[in-house]
C-alpha distance (Angstrom), angle and dihedral (degrees) to the residues before:
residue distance angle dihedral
X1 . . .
X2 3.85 . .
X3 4.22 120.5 .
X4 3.51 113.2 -156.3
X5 4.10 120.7 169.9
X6 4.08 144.4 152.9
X7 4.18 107.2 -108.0
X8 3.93 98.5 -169.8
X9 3.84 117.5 -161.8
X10 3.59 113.8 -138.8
X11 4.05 141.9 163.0
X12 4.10 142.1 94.3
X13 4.20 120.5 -41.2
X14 3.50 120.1 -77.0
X15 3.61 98.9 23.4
X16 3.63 94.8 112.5
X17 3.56 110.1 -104.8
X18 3.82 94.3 139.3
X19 4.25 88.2 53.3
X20 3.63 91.9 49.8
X21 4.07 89.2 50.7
X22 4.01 94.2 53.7
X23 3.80 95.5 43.3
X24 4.42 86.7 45.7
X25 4.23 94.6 51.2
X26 3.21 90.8 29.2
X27 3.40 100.4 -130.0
X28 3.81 136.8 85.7
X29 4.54 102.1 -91.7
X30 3.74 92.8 141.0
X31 3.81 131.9 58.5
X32 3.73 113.5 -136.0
X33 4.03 128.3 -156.8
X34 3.71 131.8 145.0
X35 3.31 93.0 -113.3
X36 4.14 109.4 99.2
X37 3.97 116.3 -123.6
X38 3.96 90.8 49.9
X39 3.52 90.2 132.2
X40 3.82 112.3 62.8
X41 4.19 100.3 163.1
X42 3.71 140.9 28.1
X43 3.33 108.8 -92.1
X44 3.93 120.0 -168.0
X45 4.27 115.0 -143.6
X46 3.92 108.0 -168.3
X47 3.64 121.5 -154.5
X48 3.95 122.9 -172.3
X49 3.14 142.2 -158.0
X50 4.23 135.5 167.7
X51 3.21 95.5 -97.3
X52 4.03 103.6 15.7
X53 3.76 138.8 45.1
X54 4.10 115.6 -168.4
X55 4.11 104.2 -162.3
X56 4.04 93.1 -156.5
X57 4.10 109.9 -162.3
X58 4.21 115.6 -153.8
X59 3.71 101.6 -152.2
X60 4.08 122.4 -167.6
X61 3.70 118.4 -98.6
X62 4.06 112.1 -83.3
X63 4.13 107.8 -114.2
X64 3.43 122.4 149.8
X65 3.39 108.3 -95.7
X66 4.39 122.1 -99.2
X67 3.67 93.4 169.3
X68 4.04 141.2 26.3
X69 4.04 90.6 -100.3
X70 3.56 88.8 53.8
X71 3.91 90.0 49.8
X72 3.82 89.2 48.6
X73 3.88 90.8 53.9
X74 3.61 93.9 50.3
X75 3.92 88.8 57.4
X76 3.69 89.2 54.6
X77 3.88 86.4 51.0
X78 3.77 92.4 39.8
X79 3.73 88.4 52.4
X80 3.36 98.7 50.1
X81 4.00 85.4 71.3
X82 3.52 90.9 60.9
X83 3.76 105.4 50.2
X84 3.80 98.7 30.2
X85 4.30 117.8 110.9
X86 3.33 89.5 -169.8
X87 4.17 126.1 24.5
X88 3.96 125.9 -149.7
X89 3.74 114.5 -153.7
X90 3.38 102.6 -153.8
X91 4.20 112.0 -158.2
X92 3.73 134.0 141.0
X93 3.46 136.5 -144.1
X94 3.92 93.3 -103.1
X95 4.04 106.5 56.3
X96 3.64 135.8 67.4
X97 3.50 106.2 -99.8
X98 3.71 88.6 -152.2
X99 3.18 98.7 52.1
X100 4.10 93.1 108.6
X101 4.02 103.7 38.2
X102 3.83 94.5 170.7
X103 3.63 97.0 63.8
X104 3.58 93.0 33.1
X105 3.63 94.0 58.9
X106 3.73 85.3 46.3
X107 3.97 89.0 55.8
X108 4.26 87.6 44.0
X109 4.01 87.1 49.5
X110 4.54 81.5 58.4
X111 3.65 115.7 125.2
X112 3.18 92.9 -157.4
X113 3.82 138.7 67.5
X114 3.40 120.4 -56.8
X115 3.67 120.2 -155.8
X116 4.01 112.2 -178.1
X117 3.80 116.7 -160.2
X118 3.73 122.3 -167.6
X119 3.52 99.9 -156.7
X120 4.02 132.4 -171.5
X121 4.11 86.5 47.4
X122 4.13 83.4 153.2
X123 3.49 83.1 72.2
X124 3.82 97.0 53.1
X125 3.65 151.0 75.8
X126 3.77 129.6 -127.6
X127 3.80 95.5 -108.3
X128 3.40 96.8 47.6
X129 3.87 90.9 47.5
X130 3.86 81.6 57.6
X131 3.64 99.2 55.4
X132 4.00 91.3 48.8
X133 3.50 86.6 50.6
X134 3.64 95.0 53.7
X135 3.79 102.4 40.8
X136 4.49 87.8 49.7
X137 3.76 83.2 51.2
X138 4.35 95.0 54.5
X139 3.71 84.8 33.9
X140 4.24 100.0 49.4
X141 3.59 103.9 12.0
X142 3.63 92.0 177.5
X143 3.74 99.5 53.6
X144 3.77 132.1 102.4
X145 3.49 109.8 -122.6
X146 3.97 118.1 -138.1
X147 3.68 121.6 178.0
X148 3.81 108.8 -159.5
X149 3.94 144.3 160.9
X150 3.73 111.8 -134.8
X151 3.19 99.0 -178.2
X152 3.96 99.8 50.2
X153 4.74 81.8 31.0
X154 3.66 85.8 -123.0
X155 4.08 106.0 161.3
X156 3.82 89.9 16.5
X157 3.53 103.3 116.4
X158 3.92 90.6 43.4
X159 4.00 83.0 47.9
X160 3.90 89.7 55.4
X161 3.58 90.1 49.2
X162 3.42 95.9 61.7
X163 3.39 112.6 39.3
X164 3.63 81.3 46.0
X165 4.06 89.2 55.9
X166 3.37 89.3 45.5
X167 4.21 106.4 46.8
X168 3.29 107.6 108.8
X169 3.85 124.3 -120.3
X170 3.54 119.0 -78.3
X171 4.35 155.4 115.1
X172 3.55 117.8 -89.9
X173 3.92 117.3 -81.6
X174 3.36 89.3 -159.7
X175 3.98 139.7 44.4
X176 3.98 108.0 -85.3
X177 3.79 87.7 -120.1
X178 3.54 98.9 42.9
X179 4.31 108.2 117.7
X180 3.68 91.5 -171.6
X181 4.29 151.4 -17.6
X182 3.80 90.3 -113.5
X183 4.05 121.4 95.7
X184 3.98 114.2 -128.0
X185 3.79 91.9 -105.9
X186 3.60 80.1 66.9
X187 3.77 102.8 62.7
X188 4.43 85.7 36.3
X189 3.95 90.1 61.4
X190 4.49 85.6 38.9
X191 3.79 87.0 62.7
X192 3.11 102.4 42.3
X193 3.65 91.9 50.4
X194 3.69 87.2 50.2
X195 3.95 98.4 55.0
X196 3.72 80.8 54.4
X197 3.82 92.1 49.8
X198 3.72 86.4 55.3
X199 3.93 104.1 38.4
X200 3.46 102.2 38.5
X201 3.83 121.5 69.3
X202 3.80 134.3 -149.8
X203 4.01 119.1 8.5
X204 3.57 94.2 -28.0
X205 3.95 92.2 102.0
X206 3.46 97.2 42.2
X207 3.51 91.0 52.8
X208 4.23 92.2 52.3
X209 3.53 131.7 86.5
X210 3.77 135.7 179.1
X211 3.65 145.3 -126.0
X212 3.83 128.3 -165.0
X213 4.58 87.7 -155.1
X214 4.03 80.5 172.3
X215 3.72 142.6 14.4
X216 4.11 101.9 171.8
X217 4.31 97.1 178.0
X218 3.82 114.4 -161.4
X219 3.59 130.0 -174.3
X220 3.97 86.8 -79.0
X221 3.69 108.7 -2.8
X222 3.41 135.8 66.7
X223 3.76 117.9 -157.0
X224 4.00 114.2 -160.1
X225 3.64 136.1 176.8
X226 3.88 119.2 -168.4
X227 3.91 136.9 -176.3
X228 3.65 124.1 -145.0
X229 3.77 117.9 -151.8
X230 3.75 123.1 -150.7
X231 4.00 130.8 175.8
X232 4.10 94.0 -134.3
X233 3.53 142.0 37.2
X234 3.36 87.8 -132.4
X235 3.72 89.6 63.9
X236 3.84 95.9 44.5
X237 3.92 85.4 56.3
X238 4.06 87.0 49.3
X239 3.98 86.1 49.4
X240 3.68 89.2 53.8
X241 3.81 106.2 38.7
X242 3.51 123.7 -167.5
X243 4.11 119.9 -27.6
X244 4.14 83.4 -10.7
X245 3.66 96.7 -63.4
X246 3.58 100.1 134.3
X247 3.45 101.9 45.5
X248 4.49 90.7 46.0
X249 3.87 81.9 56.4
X250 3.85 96.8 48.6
X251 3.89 81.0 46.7
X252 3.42 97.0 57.2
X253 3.59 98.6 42.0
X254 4.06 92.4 48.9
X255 4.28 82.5 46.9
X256 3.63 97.6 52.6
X257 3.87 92.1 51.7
X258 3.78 97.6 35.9
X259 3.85 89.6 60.3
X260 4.29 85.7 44.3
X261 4.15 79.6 55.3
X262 3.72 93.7 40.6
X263 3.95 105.4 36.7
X264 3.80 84.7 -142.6
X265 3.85 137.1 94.0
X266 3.95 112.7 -88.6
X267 3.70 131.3 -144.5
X268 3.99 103.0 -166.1
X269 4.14 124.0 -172.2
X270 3.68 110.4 178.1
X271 4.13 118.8 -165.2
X272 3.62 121.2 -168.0
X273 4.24 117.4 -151.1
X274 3.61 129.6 170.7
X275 4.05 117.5 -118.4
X276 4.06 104.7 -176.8
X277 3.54 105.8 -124.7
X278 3.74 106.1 -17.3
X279 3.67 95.5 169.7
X280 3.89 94.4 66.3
X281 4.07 96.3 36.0
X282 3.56 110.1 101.6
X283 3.60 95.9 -167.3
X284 4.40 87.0 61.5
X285 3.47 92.8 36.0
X286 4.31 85.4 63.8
X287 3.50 85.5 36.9
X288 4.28 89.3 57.1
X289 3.91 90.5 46.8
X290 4.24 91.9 -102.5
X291 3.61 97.9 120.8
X292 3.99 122.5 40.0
X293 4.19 115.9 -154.4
C-alpha cells in the first residue's frame, strides 16, 4: 500500500508557515524574514518515503489584499483550500486567531482534515497556551489541535505521524527523487529577493522582484545573470547605493548562499531596471508567474 497526498500550509503573516516547511522537507524551499509578505508563490516541498510521499504546499500569508500582487497571493492561498487532503492551520501563541474570519470560515467550511498547529509555544506560557487552545477549538471545531515549535522541531515527529496516518492512499504524483515543482532559477531569484528582504528597509523590498535572465551550469560553476525590478528610480538608486556598493554587497550575500543551494561555484551579475508599477500591471504580474490563464 502506498499513501500519497497534498498537505497545504496556510494562515496570517508571520506565523511561521515558511519555518515549519524547511524543518518538514528537510531542506531549505522557503525564504524566511520577519518581515510579512516573504512568501510571494506556492511553493511545493516533497518529502518521500518507500512507501509514502507527503507533497507539502507553502502558501503566502492571508492579508486582505491593497494591491493586484496581493490579490494574486491570496488565490494561491485560497487555492490551497481546494486541492489540499490534509490542511495545516498554522497559528501561534501570540496573534488573534480571529483576526481574519473570512478565510477562517473558509478553512472551517474544509472537508478535509484539519490539523491546527500553535506554533512558537517556546515563546509562551501555559495559560496563554490554554486560551489559544480554547478560542481554535470555538473557532474550528473540527480541527486537531497541535501545539508545536518549529524552530526548536518540537511536536514534529508527532506532526509526521499524523499527517502520515491520515494521507490518503495513493501512487506517487511526483518522481520519488523529486525535492520540489520549482526549477533552480526559481530558488536563485528567491534568495536574492530575500537578501533584499533583509538589507533593504521600508517598501523597497516589497516593491522588488527578480529575474534569473541566465543560469549557464557547468561541471562546477554556475554562471547567472539576474534583473531586479523596482517601481521608482528612486528605488533603483536605493538598490544601488553609492558608487555600486549596495548592490556588490547584496551580490555577494545572494552568491555565497546560492553556491550553499547549488554545491557549485557561482558567477553572479545582478542588473537593476525600473518597471513603473509592476505590482498593479496585470500584463507583468502574468509575466512574473502571479496570475495563471
Amino acid at each position: 500500500m502506498h499513501k500519497s497526498g497534498f498537505v497545504n500550509i496556510v494562515g496570517n503573516p508571520n506565523v511561521g508557515k515558511s519555518s515549519l516547511m524547511n524543518v518538514l522537507v528537510g531542506e531549505k524551499m522557503s525564504i524566511i524574514t520577519s518581515k510579512a509578505q516573504t512568501t510571494r508563490h506556492r511553493i511545493l516541498g516533497i518529502v518521500n518515503g518507500p512507501d509514502y510521499q507527503i507533497v507539502f504546499s507553502d502558501t503566502p500569508g492571508v492579508l486582505k489584499p491593497k494591491y493586484k500582487l496581493q490579490e494574486s497571493m491570496l488565490n494561491f492561498s485560497s487555492s490551497a483550500l481546494i486541492d489540499a487532503d490534509i490542511l495545516l492551520y498554522i497559528t501561534d501563541t501570540v496573534e488573534k486567531i480571529e483576526k481574519n474570519e473570512s478565510f477562517l470560515e473558509k478553512v472551517k467550511q474544509s472537508t478535509v482534515p484539519v490539523l491546527a498547529i500553535i506554533n512558537k509555544i517556546d515563546l509562551s506560557s501555559e495559560e496563554a497556551l490554554q486560551k489559544q487552545v480554547q478560542s481554535i477549538q470555538t473557532l474550528l471545531p473540527q480541527a486537531e489541535i497541535i501545539p508545536m515549535s518549529a524552530l526548536h522541531k518540537f511536536g514534529l515527529d508527532y506532526l509526521m505521524k499524523r499527517i502520515l496516518a491520515l494521507l490518503p492512499e495513493s501512487p506517487p504524483y511526483f518522481g520519488k527523487e523529486a525535492l520540489t515543482d520549482r526549477p533552480a532559477r526559481f530558488f536563485v531569484s528567491e534568495i536574492i529577493r530575500e537578501k533584499i528582504l533583509l538589507y533593504y528597509q521600508q517598501e523597497i523590498p516589497y516593491a522588488v522582484e527578480v529575474l534569473v535572465e541566465t543560469y549557464k551550469e557547468e561541471k562546477e560553476k554556475i554562471y547567472i545573470t539576474a534583473l531586479i525590478l523596482v517601481e521608482r528610480e528612486s528605488q533603483k538608486g536605493i538598490i544601488i547605493g553609492h558608487q555600486g556598493k549596495a548592490l556588490k554587497k547584496l551580490g555577494t550575500m545572494a552568491r555565497q548562499d546560492i553556491e550553499r543551494f547549488t554545491g557549485k561555484k557561482v558567477f553572479l551579475e545582478l542588473f537593476v531596471k525600473v518597471e513603473k508599477d509592476w505590482r498593479t500591471n496585470e500584463k507583468s504580474l502574468k509575466n512574473f508567474g502571479y496570475i495563471q490563464d
